[in-house]
N, C-alpha and C positions, 0 to 999 in steps of 0.2 A: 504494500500500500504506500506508493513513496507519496501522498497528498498526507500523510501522517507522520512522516519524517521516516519511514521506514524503507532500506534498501534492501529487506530478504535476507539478509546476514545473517539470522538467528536460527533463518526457515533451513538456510543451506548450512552453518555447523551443525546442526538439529540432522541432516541426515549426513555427514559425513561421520556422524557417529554414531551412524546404525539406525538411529530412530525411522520408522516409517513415515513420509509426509505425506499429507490426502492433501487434493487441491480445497484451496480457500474459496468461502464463498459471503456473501452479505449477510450481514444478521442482525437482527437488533439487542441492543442495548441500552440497559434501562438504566434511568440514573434517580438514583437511591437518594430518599431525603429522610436525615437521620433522626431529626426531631417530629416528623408529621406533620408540620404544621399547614399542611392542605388534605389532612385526612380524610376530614370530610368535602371534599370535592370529589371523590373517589368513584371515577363511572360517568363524571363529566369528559366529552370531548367535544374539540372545540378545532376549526384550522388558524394558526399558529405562524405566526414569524421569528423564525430565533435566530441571534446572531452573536458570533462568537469574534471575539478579537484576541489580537495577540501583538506582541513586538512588531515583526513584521511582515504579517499579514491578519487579514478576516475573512471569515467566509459567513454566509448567511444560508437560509433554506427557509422553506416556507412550506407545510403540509399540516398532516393529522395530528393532534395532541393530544394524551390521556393523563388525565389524574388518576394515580391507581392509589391503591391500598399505603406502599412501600414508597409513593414515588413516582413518578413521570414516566410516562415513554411514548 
């Protein structure tokens, strides 16, 4: 995934030492909110702008949004 700073380095020592690799595929990831404090919004979905910045770059996306139980996704 080099759009996450990553060049396969890990993926390729990971089988030069035997490990079997499957290919990669998309998944999702949920991101965990430690105190709750939208627990109950839990089962609301909404579409969503998020945008993430950084040093030097940002990237944005805009799609489907859940309030769960644990947390967003």
């Amino acid at each position: 995934m080099p759009k996450t700073g990553s060049d396969g380095f890990g993926l390729r020592m990971a089988e030069r030492l035997g490990h079997t690799i499957r290919p990669t595929y998309a998944a999702l990831t949920p991101l965990l909110d430690a105190d709750g404090r939208h627990a109950d919004l839990s089962g609301l979905s909404l579409t969503a702008r998020l945008r993430a910045t950084g040093k030097r770059a940002h990237n944005t996306a805009r799609g489907g949004f859940l309030f769960t139980h644990r947390g967003y996704s």
